[in-house]
C-alpha positions in Angstrom: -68.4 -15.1 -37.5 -66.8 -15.5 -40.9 -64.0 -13.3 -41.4 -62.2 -12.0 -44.9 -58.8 -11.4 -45.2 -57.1 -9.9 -48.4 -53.7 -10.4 -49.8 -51.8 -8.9 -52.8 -51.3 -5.8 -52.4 -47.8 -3.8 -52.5 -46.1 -1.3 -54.8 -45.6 -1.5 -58.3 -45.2 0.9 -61.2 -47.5 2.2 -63.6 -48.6 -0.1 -66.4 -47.8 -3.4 -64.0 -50.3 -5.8 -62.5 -51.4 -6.8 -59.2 -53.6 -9.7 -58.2 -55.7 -9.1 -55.3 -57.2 -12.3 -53.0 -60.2 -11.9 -50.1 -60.4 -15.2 -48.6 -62.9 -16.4 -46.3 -62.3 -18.2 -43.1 -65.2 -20.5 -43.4 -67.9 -20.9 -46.0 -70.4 -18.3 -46.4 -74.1 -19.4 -47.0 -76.7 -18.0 -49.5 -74.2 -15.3 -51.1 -75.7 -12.1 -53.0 -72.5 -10.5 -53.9 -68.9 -10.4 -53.4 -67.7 -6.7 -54.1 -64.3 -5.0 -54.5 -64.0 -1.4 -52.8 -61.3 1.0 -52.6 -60.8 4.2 -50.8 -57.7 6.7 -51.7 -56.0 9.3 -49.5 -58.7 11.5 -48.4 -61.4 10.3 -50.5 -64.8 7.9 -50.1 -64.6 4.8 -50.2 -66.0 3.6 -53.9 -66.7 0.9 -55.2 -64.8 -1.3 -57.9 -65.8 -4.4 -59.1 -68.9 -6.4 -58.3 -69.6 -10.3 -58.9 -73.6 -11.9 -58.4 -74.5 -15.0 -57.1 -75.4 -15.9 -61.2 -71.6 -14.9 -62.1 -73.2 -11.2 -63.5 -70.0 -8.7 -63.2 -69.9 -5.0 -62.9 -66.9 -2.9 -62.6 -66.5 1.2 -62.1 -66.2 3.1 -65.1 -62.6 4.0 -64.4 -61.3 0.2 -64.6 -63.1 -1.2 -67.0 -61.0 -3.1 -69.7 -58.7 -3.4 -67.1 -59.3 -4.9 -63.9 -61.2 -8.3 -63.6 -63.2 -9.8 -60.9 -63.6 -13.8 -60.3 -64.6 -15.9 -57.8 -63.8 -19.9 -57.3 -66.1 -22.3 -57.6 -66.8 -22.7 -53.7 -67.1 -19.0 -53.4 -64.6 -19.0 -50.6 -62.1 -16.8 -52.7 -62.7 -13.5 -54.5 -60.2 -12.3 -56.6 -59.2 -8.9 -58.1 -57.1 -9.0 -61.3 -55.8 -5.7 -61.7 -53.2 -4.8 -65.1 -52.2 -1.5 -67.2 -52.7 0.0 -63.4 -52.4 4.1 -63.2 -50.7 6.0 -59.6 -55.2 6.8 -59.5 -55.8 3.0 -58.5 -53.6 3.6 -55.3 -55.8 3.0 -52.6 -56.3 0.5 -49.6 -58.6 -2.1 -51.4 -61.6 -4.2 -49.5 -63.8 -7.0 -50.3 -67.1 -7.1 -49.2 -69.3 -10.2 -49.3 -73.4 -9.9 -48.4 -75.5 -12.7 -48.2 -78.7 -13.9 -47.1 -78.5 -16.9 -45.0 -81.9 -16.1 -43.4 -84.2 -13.7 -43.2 -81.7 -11.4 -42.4 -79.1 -9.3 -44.5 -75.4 -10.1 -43.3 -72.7 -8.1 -44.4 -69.1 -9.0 -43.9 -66.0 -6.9 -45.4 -62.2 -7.3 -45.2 -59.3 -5.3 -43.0 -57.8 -3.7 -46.5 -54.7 -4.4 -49.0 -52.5 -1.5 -49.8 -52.0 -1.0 -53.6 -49.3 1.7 -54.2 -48.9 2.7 -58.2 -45.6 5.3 -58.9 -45.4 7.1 -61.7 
């Protein structure tokens, strides 16, 4: 079972930058998408940022123009870029990578990063 583990979180101040990594522990066949969540104190969990198996993005309303997803080339690694960040963004973030290595759907997520944003 392929496991994702992220890295980068921590605490920074508002208007700062954070880079998030979800790393895979082994290689991860016939990949749909690889998706950033995040769930905040007492809210849903929502989702962030989304990359497609053709390299189509997508990212929430609330952090467009600043937070950018990438993958690399193996798609092994999925990265968050996250700058100009607001105390909102706090929030345990996951990745989430679905595939289709058969007939059926797997779905594999990450234990979390902690992003803390003071004012």
């Amino acid at each position: 079972q392929v496991q994702l583990v992220e890295s980068g979180g921590g605490l920074v101040q508002a208007g700062g930058s954070l880079r998030l990594s979800c790393a895979a522990s082994g290689s991860i066949r016939s990949i749909n998408a690889m998706r950033w969540y995040r769930q905040a104190p007492g809210k849903q969990r929502e989702l962030v940022a989304g990359i497609f198996s053709g390299g189509t993005t997508n990212y929430a309303d609330s952090v467009k123009g600043r937070f950018t997803i990438s993958r690399d080339n193996a798609e092994t690694t999925l990265y968050l870029q996250m700058d100009s960040l607001k105390p909102e963004d706090t929030a345990v973030y996951y990745c989430n990578v679905v595939s289709y290595p058969g007939v059926s759907r797997l779905e594999v997520w990450g234990q979390g990063t902690l992003v803390t944003v003071s004012s």
